[in-house]
N, C-alpha and C positions, 0 to 999 in steps of 0.2 A: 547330945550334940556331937556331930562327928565333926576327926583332927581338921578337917580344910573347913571348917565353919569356926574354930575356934581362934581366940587371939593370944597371940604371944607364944609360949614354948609350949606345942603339946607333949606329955610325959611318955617317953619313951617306956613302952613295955618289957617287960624281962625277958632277956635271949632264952629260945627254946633248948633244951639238951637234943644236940646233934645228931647223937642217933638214936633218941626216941621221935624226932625230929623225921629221920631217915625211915626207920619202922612203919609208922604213923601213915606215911607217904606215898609206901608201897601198898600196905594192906588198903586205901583209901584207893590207889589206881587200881588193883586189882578189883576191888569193888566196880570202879566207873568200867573197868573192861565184861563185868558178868551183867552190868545194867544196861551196857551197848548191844550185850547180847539179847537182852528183853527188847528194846528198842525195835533191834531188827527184824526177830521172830512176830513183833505185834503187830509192826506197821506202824511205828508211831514217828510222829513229827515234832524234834525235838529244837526250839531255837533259843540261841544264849547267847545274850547280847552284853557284851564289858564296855563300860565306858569308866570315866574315872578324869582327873586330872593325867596332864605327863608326867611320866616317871612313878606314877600310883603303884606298878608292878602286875599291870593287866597282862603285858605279854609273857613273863616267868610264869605267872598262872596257867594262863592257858596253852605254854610248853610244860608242862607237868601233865596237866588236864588231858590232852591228848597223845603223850610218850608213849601207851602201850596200846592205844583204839586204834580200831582197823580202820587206815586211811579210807578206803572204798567207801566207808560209813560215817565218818568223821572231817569235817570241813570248817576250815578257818577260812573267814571272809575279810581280807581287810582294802578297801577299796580305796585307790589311790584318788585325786585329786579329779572332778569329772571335766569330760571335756567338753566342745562349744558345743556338740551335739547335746549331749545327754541335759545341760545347763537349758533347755528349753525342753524337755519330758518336763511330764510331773514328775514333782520332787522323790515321792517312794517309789520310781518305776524301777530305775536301776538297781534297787535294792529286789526287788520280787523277783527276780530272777534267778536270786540264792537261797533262797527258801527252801527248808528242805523238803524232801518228796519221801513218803514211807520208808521207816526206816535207815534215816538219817540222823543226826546230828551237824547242827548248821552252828558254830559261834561267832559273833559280829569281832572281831577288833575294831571298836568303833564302827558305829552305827549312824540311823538315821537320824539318830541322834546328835549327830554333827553339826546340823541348822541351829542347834539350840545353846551351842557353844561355841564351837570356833569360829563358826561364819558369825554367829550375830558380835560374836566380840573381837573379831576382828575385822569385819564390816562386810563378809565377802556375802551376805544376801542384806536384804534391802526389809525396813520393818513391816511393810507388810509381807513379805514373802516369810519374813518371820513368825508372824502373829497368824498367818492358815496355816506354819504348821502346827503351834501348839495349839489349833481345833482341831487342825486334822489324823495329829498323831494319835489321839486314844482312839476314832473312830476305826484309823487304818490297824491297829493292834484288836480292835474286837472284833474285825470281820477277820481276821487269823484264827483268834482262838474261838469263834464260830465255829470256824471252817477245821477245827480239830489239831490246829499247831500250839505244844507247848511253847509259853514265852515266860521267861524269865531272864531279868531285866537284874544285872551288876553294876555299882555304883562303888568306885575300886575309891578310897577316902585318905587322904596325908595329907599330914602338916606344910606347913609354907616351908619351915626350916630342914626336915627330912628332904622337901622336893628338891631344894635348893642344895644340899647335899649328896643326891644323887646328881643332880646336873653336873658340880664339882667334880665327880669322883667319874661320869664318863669324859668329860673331858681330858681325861690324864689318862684314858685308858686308850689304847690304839685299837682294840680289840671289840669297843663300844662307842668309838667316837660319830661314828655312823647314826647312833641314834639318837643324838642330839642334832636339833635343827634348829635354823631361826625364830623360825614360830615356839621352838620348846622355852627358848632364850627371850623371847619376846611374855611365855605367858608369867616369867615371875615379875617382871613392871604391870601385869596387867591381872594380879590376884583378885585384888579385889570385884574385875569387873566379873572376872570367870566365876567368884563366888555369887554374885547377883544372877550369873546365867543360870547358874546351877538350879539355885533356888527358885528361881521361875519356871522352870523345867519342873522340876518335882511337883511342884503345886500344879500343874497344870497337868502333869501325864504318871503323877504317881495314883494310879487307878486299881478298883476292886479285882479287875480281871487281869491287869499287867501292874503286878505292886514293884516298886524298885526295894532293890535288896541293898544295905552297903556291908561294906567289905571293912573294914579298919586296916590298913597298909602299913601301918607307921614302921612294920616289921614286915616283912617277902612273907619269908618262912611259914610265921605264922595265918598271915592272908591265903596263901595257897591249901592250909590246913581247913583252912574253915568255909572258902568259898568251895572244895570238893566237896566237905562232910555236905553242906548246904546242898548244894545240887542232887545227893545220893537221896537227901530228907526230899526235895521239893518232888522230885519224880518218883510217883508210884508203882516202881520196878518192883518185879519178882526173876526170883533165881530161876535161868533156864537152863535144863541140864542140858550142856552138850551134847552133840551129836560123835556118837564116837568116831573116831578116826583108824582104820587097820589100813596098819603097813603091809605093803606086801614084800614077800622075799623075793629077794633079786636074784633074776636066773641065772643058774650056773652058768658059769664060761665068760660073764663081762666082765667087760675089759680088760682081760687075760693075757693079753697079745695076740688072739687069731684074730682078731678085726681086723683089718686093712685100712689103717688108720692114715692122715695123715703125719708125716716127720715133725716129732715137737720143735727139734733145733729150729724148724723154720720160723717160729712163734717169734714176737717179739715181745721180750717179759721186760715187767715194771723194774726196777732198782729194788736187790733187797736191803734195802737201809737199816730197817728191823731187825736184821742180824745184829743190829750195833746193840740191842737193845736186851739180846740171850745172856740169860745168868750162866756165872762164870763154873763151869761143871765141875770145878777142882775143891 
């Protein structure tokens, strides 16, 4: 049973050691950046969808997950609110447009998976518009991986009182006040119904071909440790040897002064404030 199913105080697990913590983190991205590199060279279409409760620690993961992946290659989707247009397509249209194309990596922040949570629990779709998606969401995931796109599907999991702790603890920050919103304030009066969402969502789209994975949050640290090793497990990468890179030497005589440059003084340079910050040479 995971933390946001469970009632009362779920037990907080033991602090990771910092910088095994640290270690651990690098060696795993460097991993996901040799697997991006399989990725690219295959042609494969790779898609990773995070959902989870607010405040589960979807987004700290997936700023770790992609820190060192070559943006070109690497895409985070997180799709704002739609508008009156798009609000009459069919529901997965606006989403098939981020899909990746060989040799990508595509991750949902928050997915189409959205009908089955916030709109139904906070009213913004209607229950039949409801109940076709959850027929239509396994069929729309197996004509994907039909068609050759890996899906794998995160289920980011905290306790009521962890979440409620994180809300506290951005609210005080000026630095993170920005990611609390009404609706994040709004989903702890309304746990319980998000937990019923949940649960109907699973049952209905946890499938042989697109299984949900969860994640345990109760801790960052360790969530980002486990949902990388997972992804490195789930995909069938092999080590591609680079392609070497040779520098070439740079021709004699640049930038030496015969160029016919023009006058630096004319530049207009930034503030070195930084100066403030050189250790004291004495």
């Amino acid at each position: 049973m995971t933390s946001d199913n469970v009632n009362g105080q779920a037990p907080k697990p033991p602090k990771l050691d910092k910088k095994k913590y640290e270690k651990e983190l690098r060696r795993l991205q460097a991993e996901l950046v040799a697997m991006q590199q399989w990725v690219i060279e295959t042609g494969e279409r790779v898609c990773l969808i995070f959902e989870g409760r607010d405040a589960a620690g979807k987004g700290s993961a997936i700023a770790r997950i992609t820190q060192y992946l070559n943006p070109r290659h690497a895409k985070v989707v997180a799709l704002p609110a739609p508008t009156e247009r798009e609000k009459t397509q069919w529901y997965f249209q606006r989403y098939t447009a981020h899909l990746p194309a060989a040799g990508e990596i595509v991750i949902f922040d928050r997915s189409w998976y959205n009908r089955a949570g916030v709109e139904r629990v906070m009213g913004f779709c209607g229950p039949e518009e409801y109940h076709r998606f959850l027929r239509q969401a396994p069929d729309f995931e197996r004509m994907l991986v039909d068609d050759g796109i890996r899906i794998i599907k995160y289920w980011f999991s905290v306790s009521a009182q962890e979440q409620e702790a994180r809300f506290r603890s951005r609210s005080e920050d000026p630095m993170r006040r920005w990611k609390l919103s009404p609706m994040d304030v709004e989903s702890i009066s309304r746990w319980d119904d998000y937990s019923r969402a949940k649960d109907a969502m699973f049952a209905a789209t946890d499938t042989p071909w697109a299984r949900w994975h969860t994640v345990e949050s109760e801790d960052k640290k360790r969530s980002r440790i486990n949902v990388i090793n997972d992804i490195l497990k789930q995909i069938p990468w092999q080590r591609v040897e680079p392609t070497e890179v040779e520098i070439p030497h740079r021709p004699s005589g640049t930038d030496d002064g015969s160029l016919d440059r023009l006058d630096r003084r004319k530049y207009v340079y930034v503030d070195d404030v930084a100066a403030a910050l050189e250790k004291d040479a004495s």
